[in-house]
ROLUM-551418 format. One record per atom (N, C-alpha, C): x, y, z; residue in three letters; residue number from 1; atom name. Coordinates in steps of 0.02 Angstrom, whole numbers. Layout:
N
px / py / pz / r / k / a
X / Y / Z / ALA / NUM / CA
...
This chain:
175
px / py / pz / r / k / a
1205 / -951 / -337 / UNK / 1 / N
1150 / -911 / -312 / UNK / 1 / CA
1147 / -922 / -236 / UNK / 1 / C
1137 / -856 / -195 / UNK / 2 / N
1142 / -879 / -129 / UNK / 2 / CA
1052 / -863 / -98 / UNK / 2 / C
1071 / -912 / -50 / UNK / 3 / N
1001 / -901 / -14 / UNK / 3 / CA
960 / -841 / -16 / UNK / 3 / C
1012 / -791 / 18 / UNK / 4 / N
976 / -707 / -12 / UNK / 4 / CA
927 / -712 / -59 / UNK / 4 / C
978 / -735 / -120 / UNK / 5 / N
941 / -722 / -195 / UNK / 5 / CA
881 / -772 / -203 / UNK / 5 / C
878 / -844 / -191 / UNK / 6 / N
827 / -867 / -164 / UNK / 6 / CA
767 / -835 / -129 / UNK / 6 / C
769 / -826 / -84 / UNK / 7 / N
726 / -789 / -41 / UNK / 7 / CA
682 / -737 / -68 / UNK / 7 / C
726 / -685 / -97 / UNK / 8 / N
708 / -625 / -155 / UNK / 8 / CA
653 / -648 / -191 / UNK / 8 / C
704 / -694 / -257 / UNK / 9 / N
631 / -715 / -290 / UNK / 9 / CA
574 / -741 / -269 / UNK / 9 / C
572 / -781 / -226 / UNK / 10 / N
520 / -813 / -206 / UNK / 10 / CA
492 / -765 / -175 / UNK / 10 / C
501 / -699 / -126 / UNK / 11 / N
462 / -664 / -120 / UNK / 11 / CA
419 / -627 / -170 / UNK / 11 / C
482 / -597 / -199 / UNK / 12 / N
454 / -561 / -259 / UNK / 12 / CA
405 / -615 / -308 / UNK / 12 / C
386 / -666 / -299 / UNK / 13 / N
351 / -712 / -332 / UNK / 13 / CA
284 / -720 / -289 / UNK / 13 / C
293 / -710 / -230 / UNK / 14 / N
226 / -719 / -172 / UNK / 14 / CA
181 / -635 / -192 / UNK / 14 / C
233 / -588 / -186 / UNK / 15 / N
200 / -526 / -200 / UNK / 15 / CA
145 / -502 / -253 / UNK / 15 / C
204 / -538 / -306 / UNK / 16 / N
172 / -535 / -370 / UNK / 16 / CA
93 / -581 / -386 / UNK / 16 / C
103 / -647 / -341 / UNK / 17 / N
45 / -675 / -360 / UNK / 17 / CA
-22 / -644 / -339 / UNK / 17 / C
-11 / -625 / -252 / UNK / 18 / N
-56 / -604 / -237 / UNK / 18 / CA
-76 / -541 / -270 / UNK / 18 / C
-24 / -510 / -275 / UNK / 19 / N
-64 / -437 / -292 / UNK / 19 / CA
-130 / -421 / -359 / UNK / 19 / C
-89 / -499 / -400 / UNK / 20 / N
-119 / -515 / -464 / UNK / 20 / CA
-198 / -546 / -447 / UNK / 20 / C
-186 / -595 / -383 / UNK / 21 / N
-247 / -608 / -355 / UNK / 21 / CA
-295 / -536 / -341 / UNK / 21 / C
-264 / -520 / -324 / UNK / 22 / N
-292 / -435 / -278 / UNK / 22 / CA
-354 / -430 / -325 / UNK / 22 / C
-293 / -411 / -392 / UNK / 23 / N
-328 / -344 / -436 / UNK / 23 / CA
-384 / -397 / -458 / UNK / 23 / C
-372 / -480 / -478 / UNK / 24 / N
-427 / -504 / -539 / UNK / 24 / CA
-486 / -517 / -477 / UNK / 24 / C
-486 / -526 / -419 / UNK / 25 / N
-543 / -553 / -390 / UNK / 25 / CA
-622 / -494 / -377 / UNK / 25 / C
-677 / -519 / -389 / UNK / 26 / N
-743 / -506 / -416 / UNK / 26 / CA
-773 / -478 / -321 / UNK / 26 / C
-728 / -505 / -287 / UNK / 27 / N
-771 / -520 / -220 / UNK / 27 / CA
-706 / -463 / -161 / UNK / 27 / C
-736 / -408 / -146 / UNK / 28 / N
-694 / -370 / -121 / UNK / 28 / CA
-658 / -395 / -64 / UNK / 28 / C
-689 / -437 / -5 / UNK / 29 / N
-655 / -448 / 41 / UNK / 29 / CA
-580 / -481 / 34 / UNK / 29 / C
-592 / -534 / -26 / UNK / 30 / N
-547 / -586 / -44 / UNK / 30 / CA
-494 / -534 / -57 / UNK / 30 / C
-517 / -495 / -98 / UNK / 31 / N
-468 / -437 / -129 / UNK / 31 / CA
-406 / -408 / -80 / UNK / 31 / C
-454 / -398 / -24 / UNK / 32 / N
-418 / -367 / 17 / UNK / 32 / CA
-388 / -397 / 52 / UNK / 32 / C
-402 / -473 / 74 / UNK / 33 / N
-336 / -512 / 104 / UNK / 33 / CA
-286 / -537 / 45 / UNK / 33 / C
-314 / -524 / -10 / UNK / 34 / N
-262 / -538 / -34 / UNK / 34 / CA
-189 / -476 / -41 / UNK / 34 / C
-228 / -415 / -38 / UNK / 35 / N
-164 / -368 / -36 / UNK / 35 / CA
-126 / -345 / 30 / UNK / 35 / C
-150 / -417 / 94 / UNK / 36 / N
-124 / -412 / 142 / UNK / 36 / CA
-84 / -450 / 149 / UNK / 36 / C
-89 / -504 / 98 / UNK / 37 / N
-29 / -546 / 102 / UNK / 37 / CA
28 / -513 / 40 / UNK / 37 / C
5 / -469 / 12 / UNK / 38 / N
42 / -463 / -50 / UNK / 38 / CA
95 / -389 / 4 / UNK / 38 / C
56 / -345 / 49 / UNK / 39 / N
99 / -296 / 103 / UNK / 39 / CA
129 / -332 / 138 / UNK / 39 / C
128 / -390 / 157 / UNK / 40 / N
164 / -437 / 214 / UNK / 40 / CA
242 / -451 / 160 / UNK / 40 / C
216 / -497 / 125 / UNK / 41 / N
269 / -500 / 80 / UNK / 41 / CA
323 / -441 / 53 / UNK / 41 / C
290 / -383 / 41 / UNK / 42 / N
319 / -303 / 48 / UNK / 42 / CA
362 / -309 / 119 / UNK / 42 / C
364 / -310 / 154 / UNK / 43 / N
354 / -307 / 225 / UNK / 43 / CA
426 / -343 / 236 / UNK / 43 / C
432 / -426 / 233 / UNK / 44 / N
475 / -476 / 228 / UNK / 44 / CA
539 / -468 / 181 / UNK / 44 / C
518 / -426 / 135 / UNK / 45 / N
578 / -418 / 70 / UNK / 45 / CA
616 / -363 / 107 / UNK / 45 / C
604 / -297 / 142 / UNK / 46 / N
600 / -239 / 148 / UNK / 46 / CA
681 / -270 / 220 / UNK / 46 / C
619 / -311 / 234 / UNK / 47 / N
684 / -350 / 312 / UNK / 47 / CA
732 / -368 / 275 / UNK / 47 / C
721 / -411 / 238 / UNK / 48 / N
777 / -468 / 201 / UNK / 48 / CA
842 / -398 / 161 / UNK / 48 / C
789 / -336 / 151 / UNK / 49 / N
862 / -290 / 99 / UNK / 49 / CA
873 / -257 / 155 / UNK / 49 / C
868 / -253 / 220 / UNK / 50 / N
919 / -256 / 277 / UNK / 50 / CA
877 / -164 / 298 / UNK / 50 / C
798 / -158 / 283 / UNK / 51 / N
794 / -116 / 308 / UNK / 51 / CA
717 / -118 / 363 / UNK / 51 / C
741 / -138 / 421 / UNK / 52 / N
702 / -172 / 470 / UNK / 52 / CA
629 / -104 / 492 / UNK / 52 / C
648 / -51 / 496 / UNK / 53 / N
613 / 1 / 513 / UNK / 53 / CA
555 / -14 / 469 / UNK / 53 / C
577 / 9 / 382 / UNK / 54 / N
543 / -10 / 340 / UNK / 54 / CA
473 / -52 / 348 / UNK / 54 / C
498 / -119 / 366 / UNK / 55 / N
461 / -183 / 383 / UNK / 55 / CA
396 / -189 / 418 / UNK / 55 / C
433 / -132 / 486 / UNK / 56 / N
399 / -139 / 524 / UNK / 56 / CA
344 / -77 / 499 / UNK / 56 / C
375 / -43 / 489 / UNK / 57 / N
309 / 5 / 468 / UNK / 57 / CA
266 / -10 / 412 / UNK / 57 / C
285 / -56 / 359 / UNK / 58 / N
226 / -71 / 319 / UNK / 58 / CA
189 / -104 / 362 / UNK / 58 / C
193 / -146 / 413 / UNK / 59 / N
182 / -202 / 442 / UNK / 59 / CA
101 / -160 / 484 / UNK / 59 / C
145 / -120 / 510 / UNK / 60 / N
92 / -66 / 551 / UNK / 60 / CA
43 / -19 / 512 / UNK / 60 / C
70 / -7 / 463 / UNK / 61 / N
44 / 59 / 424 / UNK / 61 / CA
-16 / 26 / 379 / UNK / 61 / C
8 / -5 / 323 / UNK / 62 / N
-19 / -49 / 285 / UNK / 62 / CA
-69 / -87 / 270 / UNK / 62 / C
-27 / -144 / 322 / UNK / 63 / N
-60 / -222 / 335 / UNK / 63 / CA
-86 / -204 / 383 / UNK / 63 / C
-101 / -170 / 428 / UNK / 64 / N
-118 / -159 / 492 / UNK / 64 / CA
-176 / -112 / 489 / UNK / 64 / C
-157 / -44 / 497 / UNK / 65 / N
-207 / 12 / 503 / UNK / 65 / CA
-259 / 25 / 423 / UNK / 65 / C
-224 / 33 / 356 / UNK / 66 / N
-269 / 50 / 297 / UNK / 66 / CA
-280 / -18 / 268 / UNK / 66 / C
-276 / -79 / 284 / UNK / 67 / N
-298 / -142 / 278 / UNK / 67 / CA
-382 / -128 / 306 / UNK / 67 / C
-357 / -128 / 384 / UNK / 68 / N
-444 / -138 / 435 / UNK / 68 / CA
-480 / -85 / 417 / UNK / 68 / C
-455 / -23 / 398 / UNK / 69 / N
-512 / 9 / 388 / UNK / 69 / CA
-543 / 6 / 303 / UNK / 69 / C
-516 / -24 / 250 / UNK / 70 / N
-532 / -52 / 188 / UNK / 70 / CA
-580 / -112 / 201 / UNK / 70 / C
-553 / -135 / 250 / UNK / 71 / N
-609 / -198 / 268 / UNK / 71 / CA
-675 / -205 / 312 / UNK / 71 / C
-672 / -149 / 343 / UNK / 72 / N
-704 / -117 / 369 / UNK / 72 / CA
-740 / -75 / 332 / UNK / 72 / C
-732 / -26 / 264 / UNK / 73 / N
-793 / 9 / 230 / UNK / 73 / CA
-811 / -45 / 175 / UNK / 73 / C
-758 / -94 / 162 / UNK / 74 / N
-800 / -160 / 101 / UNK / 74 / CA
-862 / -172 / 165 / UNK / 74 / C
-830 / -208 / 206 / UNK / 75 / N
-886 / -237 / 241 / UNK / 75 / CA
-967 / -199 / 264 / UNK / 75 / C
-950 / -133 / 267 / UNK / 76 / N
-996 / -72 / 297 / UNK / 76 / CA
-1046 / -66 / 248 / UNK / 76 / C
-1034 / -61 / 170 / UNK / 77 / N
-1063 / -35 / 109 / UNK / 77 / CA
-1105 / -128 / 76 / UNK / 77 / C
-1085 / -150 / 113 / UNK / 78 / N
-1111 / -231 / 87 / UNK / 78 / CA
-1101 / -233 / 8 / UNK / 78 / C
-1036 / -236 / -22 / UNK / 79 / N
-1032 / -231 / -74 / UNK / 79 / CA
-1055 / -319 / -122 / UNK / 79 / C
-1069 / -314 / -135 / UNK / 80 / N
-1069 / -405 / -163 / UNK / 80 / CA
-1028 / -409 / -245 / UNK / 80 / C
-1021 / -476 / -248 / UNK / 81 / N
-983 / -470 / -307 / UNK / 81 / CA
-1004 / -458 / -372 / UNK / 81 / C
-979 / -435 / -402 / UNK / 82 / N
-1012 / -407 / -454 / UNK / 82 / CA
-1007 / -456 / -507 / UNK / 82 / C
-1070 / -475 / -567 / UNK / 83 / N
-1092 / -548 / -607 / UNK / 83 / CA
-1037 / -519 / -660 / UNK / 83 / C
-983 / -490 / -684 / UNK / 84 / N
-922 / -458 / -716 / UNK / 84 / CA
-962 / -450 / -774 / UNK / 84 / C
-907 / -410 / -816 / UNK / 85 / N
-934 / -400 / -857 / UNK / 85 / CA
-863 / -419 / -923 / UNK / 85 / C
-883 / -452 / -986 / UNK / 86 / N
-808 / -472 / -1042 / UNK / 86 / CA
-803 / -389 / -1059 / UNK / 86 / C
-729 / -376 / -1070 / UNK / 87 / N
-686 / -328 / -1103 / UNK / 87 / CA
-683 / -347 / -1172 / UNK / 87 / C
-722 / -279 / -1194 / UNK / 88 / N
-706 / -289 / -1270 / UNK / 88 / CA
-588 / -282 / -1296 / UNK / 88 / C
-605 / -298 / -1362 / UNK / 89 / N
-557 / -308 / -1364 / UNK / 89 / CA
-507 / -249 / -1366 / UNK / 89 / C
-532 / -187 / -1380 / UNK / 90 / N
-516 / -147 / -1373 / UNK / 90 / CA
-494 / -96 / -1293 / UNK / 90 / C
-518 / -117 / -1249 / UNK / 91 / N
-513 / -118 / -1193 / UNK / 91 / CA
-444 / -182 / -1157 / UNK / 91 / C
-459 / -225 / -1187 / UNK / 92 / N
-391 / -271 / -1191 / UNK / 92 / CA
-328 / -268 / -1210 / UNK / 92 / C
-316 / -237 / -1282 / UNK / 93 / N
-260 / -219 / -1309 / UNK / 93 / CA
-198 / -180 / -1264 / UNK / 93 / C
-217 / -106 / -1228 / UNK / 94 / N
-170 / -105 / -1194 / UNK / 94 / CA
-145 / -120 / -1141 / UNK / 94 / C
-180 / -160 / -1101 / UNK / 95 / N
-160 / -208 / -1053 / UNK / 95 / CA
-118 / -289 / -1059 / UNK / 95 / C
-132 / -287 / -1147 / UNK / 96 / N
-80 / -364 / -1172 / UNK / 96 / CA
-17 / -320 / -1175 / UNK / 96 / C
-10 / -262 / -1230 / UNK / 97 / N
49 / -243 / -1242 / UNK / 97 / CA
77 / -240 / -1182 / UNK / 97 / C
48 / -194 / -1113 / UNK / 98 / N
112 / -186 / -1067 / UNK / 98 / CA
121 / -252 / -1026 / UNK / 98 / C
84 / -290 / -1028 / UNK / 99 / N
103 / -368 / -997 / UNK / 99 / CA
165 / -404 / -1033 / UNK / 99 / C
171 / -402 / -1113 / UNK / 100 / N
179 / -418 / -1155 / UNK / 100 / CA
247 / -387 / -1136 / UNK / 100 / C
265 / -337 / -1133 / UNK / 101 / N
318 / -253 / -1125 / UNK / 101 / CA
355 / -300 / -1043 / UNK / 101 / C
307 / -316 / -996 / UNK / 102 / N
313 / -314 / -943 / UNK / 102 / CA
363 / -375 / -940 / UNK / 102 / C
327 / -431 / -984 / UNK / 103 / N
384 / -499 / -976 / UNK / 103 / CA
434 / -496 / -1012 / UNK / 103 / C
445 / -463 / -1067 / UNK / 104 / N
508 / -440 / -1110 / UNK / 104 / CA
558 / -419 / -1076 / UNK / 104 / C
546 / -375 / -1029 / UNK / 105 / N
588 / -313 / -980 / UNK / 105 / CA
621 / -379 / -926 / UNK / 105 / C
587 / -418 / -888 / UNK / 106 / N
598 / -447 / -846 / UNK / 106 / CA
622 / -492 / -869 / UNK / 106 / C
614 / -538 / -912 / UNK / 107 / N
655 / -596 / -927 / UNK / 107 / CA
748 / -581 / -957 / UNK / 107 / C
739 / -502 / -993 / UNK / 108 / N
807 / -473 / -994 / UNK / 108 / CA
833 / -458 / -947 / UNK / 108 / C
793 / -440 / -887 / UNK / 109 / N
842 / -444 / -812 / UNK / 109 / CA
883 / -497 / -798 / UNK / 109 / C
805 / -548 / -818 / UNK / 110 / N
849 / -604 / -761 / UNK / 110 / CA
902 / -645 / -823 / UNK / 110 / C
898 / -635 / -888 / UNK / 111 / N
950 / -665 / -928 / UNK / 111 / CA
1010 / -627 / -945 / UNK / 111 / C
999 / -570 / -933 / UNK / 112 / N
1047 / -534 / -963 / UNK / 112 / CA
1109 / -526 / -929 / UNK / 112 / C
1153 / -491 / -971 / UNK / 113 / N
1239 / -506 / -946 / UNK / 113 / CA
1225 / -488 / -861 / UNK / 113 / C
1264 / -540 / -839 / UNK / 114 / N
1271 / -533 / -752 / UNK / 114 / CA
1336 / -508 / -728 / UNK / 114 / C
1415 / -507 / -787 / UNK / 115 / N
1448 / -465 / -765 / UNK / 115 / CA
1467 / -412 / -695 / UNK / 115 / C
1412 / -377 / -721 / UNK / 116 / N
1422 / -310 / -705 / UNK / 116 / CA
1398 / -326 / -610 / UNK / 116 / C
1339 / -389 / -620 / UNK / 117 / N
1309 / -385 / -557 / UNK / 117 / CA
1336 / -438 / -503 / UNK / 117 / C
1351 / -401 / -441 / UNK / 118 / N
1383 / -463 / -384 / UNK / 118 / CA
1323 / -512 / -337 / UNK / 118 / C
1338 / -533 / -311 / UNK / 119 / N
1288 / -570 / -281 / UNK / 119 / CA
1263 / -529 / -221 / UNK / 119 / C
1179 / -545 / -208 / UNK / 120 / N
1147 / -526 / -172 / UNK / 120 / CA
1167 / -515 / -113 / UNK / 120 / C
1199 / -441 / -67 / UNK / 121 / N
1204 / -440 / -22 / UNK / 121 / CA
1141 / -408 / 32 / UNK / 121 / C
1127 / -435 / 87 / UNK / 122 / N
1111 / -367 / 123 / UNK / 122 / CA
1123 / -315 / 153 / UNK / 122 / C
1077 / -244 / 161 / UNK / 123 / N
1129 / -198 / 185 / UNK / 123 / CA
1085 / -192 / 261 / UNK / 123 / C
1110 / -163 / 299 / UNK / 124 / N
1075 / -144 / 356 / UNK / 124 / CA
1072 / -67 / 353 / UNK / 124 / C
998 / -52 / 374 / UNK / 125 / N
998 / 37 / 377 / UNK / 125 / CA
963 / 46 / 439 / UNK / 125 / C
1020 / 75 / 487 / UNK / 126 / N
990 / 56 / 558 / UNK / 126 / CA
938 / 127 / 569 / UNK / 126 / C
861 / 124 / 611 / UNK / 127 / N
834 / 185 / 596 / UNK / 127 / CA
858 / 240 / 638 / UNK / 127 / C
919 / 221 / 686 / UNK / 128 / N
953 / 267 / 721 / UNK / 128 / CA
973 / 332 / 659 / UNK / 128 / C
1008 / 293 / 622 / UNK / 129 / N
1059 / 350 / 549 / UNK / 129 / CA
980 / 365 / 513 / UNK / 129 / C
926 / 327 / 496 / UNK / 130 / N
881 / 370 / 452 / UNK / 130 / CA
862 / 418 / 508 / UNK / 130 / C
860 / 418 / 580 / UNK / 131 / N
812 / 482 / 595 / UNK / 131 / CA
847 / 517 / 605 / UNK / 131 / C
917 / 520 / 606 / UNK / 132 / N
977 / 582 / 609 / UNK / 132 / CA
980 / 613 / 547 / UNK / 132 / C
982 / 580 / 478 / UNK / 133 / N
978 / 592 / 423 / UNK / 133 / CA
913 / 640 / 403 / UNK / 133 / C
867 / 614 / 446 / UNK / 134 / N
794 / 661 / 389 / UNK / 134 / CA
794 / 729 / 454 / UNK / 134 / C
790 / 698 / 517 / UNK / 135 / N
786 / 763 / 541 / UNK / 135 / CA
849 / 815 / 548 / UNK / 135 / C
918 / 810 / 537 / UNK / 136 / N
970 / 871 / 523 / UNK / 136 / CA
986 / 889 / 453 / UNK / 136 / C
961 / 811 / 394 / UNK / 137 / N
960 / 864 / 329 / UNK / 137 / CA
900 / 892 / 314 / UNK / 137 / C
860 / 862 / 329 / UNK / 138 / N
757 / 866 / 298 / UNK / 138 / CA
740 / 891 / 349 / UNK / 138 / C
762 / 942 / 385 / UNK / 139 / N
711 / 968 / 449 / UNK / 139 / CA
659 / 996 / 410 / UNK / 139 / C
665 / 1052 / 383 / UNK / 140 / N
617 / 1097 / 351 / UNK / 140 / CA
570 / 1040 / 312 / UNK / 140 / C
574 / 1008 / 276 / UNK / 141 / N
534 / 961 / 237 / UNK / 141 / CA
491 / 922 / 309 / UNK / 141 / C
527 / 906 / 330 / UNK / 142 / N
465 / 858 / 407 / UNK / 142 / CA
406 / 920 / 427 / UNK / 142 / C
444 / 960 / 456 / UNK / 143 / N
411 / 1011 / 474 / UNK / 143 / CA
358 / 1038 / 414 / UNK / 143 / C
352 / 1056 / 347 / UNK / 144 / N
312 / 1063 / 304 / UNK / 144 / CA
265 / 1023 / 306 / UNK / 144 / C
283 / 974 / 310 / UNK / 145 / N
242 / 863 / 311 / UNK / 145 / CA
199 / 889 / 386 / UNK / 145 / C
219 / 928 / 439 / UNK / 146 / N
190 / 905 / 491 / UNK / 146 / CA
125 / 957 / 488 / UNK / 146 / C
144 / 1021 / 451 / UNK / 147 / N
103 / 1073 / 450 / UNK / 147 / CA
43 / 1052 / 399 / UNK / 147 / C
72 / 1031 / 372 / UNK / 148 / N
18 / 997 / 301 / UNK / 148 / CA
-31 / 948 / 328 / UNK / 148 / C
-3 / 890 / 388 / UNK / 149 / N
-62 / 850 / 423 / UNK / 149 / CA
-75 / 889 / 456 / UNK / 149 / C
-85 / 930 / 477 / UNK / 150 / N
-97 / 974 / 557 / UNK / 150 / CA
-170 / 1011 / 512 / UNK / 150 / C
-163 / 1044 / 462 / UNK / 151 / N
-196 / 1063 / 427 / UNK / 151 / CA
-264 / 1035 / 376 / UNK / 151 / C
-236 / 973 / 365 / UNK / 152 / N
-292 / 920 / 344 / UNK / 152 / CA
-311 / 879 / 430 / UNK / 152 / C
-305 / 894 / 465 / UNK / 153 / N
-339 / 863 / 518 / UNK / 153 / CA
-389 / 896 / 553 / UNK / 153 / C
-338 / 949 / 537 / UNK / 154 / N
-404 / 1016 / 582 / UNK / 154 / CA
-470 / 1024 / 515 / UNK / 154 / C
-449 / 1026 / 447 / UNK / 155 / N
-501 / 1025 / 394 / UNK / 155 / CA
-556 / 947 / 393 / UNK / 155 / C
-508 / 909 / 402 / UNK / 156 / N
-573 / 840 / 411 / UNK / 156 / CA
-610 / 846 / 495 / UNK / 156 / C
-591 / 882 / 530 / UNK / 157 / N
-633 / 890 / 601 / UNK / 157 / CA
-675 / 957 / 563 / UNK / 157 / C
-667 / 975 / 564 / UNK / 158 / N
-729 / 1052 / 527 / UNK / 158 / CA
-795 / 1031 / 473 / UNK / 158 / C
-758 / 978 / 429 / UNK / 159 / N
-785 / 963 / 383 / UNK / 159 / CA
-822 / 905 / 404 / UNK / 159 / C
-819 / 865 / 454 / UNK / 160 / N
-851 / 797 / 483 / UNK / 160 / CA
-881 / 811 / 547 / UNK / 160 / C
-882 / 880 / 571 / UNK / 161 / N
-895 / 900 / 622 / UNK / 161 / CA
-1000 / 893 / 623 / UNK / 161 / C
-1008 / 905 / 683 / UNK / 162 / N
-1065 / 902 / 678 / UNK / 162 / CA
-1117 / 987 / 699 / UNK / 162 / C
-1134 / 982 / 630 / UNK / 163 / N
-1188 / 1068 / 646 / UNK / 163 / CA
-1212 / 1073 / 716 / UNK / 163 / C
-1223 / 1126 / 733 / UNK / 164 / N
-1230 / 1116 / 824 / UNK / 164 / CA
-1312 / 1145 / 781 / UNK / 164 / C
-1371 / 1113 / 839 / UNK / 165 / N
-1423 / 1109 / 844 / UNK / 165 / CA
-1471 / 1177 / 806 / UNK / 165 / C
-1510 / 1182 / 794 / UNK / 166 / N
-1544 / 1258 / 772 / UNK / 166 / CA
-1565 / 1255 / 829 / UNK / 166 / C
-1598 / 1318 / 844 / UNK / 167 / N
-1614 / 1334 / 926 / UNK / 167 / CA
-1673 / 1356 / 887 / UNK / 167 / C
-1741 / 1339 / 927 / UNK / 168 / N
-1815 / 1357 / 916 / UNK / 168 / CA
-1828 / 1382 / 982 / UNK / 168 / C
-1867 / 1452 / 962 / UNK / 169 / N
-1907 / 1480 / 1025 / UNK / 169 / CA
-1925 / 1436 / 1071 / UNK / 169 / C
-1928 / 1457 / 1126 / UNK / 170 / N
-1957 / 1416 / 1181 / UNK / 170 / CA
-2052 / 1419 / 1166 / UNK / 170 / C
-2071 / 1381 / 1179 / UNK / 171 / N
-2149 / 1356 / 1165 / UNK / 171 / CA
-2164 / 1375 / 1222 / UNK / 171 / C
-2230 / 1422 / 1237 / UNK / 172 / N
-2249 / 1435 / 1276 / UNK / 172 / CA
-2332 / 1415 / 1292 / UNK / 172 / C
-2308 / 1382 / 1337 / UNK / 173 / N
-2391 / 1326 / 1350 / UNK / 173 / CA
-2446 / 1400 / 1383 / UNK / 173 / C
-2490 / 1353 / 1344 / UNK / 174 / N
-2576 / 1397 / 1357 / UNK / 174 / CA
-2601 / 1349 / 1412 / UNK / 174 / C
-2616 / 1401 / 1475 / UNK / 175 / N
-2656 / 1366 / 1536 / UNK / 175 / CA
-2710 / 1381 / 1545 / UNK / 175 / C
């Protein structure tokens, strides 16, 4: 096993915890640093499979910009934690099976015939070749993507805009 593969799991083991933290915690803020360490870790794996752009943009996008403003409307709405409430058992059931489904699947990964599989390399995907790639094969698709935000931006300014004033007669004073 090489370091690579090291690294991997243990990320993929940091991800997983937190995210698990994420979802079970009662107290939103916690919640939300916790799925900042669980995007960081996104973030670190993304470098490590040799795609640095990637990285950096969860880093920015993510952990960065829809992090602060999540923490920013928890914090705004004063949410407090909620006294929980037990899941009947019926509400339980399909969340054992796919847990249940979930460790079956994964423990056949990691046991199963390795043959076929070589050891963990990385690749590098420099974002020079992705932006040659999306913009001379995917022009039309960017361009759709750009018209589509252009369009929800101008609709959330209209829609968040502010009514301009009613205008009332001028009052005319008695002397």
């Amino acid at each position: 096993m090489t370091l690579y593969s090291i690294l991997f799991y243990i990320l993929a083991a940091v991800i997983l915890a937190s995210t698990a933290m994420a979802i079970t915690r009662r107290d939103m803020v916690h919640a939300v640093i916790y799925l900042v360490v669980s995007f960081f870790g996104s973030a670190l794996l993304f470098y490590l499979l040799g795609a640095p752009l990637l990285a950096a943009l969860e880093i920015i996008i993510y952990a960065g910009a829809i992090m602060v403003l999540f923490l920013f409307i928890v914090m705004m709405i004063r949410i407090r934690p909620s006294a929980g409430r037990l899941l009947s058992r019926v509400q339980l059931l399909p969340a054992i099976v796919m847990s249940g489904l979930y460790v079956v699947v994964g423990a056949f990964m990691v046991t199963g015939d390795t043959a076929g599989r070589g050891d963990f390399q990385p690749a590098v995907a420099a974002p020079e070749t992705l932006g040659q790639y999306v913009f001379q094969q995917h022009w039309v698709t960017v361009e759709i993507a750009s018209l589509l935000l252009l369009v929800a931006l101008v609709g959330a300014m209209i829609i968040g805009g502010k009514s301009p004033p009613e205008s009332h007669p001028p009052v005319e004073e008695k002397s």
